[in-house]
KEKE-873978 format. One record per residue (C-alpha): residue in three letters; x negated, y, z negated. Coordinates in nm, 2 decimals. Example, Ala and Ser with C-alpha at 12.3 -4.5 7.8 and 13.67 -1.06 7.14 Angstrom:
<sites>
('Ala'; (-1.23; -0.45; -0.78)),
('Ser'; (-1.37; -0.11; -0.71)),
</sites>
This chain:
<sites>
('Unk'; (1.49; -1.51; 2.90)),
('Unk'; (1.57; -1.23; 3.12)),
('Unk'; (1.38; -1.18; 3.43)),
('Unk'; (1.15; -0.91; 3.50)),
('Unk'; (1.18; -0.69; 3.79)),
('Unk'; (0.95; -0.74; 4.05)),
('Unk'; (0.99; -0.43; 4.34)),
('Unk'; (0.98; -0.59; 4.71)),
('Unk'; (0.66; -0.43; 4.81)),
('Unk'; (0.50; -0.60; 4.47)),
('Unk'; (0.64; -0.96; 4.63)),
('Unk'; (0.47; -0.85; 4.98)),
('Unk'; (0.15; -0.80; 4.83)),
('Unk'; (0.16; -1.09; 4.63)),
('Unk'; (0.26; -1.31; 4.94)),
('Unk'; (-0.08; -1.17; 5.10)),
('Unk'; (-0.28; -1.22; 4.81)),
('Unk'; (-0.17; -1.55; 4.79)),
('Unk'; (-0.23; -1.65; 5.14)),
('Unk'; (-0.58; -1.49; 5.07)),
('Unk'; (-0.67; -1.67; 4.80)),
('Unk'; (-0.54; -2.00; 5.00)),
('Unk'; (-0.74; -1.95; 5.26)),
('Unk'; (-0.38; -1.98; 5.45)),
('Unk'; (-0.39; -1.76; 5.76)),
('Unk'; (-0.10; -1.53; 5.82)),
('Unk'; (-0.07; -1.66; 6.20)),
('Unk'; (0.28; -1.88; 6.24)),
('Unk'; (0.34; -2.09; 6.11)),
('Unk'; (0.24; -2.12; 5.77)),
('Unk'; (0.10; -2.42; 5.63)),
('Unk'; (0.35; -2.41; 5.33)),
('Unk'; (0.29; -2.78; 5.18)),
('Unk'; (-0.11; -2.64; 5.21)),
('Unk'; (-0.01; -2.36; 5.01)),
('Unk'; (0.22; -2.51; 4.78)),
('Unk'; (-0.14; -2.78; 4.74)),
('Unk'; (-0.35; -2.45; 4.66)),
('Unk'; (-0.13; -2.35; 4.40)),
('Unk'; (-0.10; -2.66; 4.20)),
('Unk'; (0.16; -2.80; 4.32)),
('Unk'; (0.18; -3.18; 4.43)),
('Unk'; (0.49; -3.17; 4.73)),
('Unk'; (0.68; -3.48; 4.74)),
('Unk'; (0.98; -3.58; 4.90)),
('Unk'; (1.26; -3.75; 4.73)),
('Unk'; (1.59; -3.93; 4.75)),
('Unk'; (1.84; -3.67; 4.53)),
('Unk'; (2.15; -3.84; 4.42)),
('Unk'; (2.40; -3.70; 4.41)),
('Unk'; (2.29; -3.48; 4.74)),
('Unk'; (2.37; -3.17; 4.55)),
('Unk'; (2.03; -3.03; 4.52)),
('Unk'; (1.77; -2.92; 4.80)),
('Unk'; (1.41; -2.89; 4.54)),
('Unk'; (1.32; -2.92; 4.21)),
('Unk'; (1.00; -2.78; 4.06)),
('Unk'; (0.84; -2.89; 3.68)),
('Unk'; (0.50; -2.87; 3.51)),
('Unk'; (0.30; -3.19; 3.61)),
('Unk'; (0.10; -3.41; 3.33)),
('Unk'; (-0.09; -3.54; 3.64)),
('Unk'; (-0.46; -3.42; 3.60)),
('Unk'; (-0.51; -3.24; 3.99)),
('Unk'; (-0.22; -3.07; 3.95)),
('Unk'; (-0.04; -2.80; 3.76)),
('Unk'; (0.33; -2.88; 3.88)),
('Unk'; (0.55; -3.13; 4.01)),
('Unk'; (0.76; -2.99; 4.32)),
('Unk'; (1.05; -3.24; 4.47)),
('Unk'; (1.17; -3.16; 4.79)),
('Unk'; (1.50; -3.37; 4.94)),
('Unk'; (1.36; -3.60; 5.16)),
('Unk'; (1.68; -3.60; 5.39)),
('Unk'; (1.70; -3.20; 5.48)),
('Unk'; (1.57; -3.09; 5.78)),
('Unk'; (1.20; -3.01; 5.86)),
('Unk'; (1.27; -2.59; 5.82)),
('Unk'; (1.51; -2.63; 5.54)),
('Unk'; (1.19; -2.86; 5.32)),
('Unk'; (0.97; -2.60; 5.42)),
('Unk'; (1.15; -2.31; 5.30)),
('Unk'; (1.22; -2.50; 4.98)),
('Unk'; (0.88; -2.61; 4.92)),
('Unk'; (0.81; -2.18; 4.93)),
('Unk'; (1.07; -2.08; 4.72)),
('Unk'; (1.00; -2.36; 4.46)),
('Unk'; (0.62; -2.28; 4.51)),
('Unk'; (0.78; -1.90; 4.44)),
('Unk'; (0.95; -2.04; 4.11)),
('Unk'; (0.60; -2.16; 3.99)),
('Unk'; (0.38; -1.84; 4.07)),
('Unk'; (0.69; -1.57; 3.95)),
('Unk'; (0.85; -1.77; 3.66)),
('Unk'; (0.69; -1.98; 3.44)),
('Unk'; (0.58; -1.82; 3.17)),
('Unk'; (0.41; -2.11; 3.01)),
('Unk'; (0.65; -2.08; 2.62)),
('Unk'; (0.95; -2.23; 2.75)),
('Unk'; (1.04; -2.53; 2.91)),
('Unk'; (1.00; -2.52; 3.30)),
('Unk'; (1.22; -2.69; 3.55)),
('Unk'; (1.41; -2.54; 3.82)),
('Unk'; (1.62; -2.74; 4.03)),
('Unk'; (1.77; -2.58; 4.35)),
('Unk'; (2.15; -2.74; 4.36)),
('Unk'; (2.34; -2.62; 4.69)),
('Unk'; (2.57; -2.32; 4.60)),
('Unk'; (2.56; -1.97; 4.65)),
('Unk'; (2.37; -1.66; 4.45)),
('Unk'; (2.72; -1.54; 4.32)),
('Unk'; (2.83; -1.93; 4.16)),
('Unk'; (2.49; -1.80; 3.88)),
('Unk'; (2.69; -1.73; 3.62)),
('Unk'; (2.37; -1.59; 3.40)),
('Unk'; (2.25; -1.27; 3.60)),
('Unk'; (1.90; -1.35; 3.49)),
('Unk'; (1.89; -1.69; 3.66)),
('Unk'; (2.09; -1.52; 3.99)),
('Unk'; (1.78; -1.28; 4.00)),
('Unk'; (1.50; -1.49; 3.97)),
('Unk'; (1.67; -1.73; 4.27)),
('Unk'; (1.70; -1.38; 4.45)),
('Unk'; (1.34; -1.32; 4.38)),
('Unk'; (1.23; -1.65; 4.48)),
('Unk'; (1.38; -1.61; 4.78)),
('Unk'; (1.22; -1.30; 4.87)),
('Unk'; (0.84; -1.44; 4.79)),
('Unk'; (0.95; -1.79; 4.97)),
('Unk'; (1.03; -1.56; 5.29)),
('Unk'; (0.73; -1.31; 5.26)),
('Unk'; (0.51; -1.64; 5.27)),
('Unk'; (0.67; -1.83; 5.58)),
('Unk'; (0.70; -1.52; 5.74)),
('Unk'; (0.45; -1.25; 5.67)),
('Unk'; (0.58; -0.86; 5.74)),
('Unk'; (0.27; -0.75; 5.97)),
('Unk'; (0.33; -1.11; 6.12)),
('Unk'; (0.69; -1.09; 6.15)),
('Unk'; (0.68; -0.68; 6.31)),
('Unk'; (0.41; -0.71; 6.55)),
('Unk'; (0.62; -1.08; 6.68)),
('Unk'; (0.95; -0.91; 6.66)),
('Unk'; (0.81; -0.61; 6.87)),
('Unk'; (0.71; -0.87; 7.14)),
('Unk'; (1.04; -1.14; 7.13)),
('Unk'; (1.28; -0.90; 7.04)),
('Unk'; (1.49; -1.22; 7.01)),
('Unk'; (1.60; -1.39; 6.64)),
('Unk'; (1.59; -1.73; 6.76)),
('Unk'; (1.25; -1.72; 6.95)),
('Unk'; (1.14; -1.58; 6.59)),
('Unk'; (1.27; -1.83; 6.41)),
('Unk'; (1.07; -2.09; 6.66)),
('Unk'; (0.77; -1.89; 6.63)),
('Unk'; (0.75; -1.96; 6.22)),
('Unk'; (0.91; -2.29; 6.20)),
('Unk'; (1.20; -2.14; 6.01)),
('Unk'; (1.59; -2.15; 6.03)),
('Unk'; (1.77; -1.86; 6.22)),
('Unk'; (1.91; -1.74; 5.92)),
('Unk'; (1.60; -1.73; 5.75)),
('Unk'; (1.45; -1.52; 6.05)),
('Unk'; (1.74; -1.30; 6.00)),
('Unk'; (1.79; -1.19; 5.70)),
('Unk'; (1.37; -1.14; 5.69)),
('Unk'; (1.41; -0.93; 5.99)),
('Unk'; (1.68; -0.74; 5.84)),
('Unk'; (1.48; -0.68; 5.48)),
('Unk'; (1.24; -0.50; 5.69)),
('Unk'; (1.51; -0.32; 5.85)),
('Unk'; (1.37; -0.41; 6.20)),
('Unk'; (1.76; -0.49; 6.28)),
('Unk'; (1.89; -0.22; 6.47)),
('Unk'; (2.27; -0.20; 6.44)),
('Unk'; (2.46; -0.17; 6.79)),
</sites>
């Protein structure tokens, strides 16, 4: 099933809303496993073998909760969290309740998809997995105080890349 487009600013708002509806304050960090819990999800942390894959996310039978969500018990702290919000991301943006759902999140890069439809939703997943770990009006009014991509990444618990690439969808990178 191809995957509907979702414009940037829609994945912002839906970050907020969802943090709302959580209760989850938008201060860093973000209690993502809390989140994840609000949502449905039950977070649990796993052996994967091979060690291939970083999170897997399935429909639960398990009556308190909607989904399953496997995280690899061996990656580091930011690296679980960020997979337990893009997996989390998986459950809010792509299941659409006909077909089958089970995403597992093996360790390549966006351009080994070869079916566009799955590169997109992993692009979009990672866009709503940021927009929750690091929330824009979070992320500008920090950025205008550290000016510094490794105190940000500190701040929210998150990798420097992660910090990044946030910080450069928001075009608060200036270049040179």
């Amino acid at each position: 099933m191809p995957a509907r487009f979702i414009s940037p600013r829609a994945i912002e708002r839906l970050a907020v809303e969802m943090r709302e509806e959580a209760n989850s304050p938008s201060k860093p960090p973000v209690d993502v496993a809390q989140l994840a819990e609000a949502f449905g999800c039950e977070v649990i942390y796993v052996d994967f073998t091979p060690d291939t894959v970083s999170a897997r996310v399935r429909r639960h039978d398990h009556d308190a909760y909607d989904y399953l969500l496997e995280v690899n018990a061996f990656d580091s702290p930011k690296r679980q969290r960020f997979s337990i919000a893009h997996e989390l991301a998986h459950a809010v943006l792509h299941d659409d309740a006909e077909d089958e759902f089970d995403f597992v999140e093996d360790r390549k890069p966006l351009a080994d998809y070869a079916d566009p439809a799955d590169m997109y939703k992993e692009v979009q997943a990672n866009m709503l997995a940021a927009a929750l770990l690091m929330p824009e009006q979070a992320v500008r009014r920090e950025w205008a105080r550290l000016d510094d991509v490794d105190d940000l990444a500190a701040l929210f618990d998150t990798s420097r890349d992660s910090a990044y690439w946030r910080l450069n969808n928001l075009k608060l990178l200036v270049n040179g």
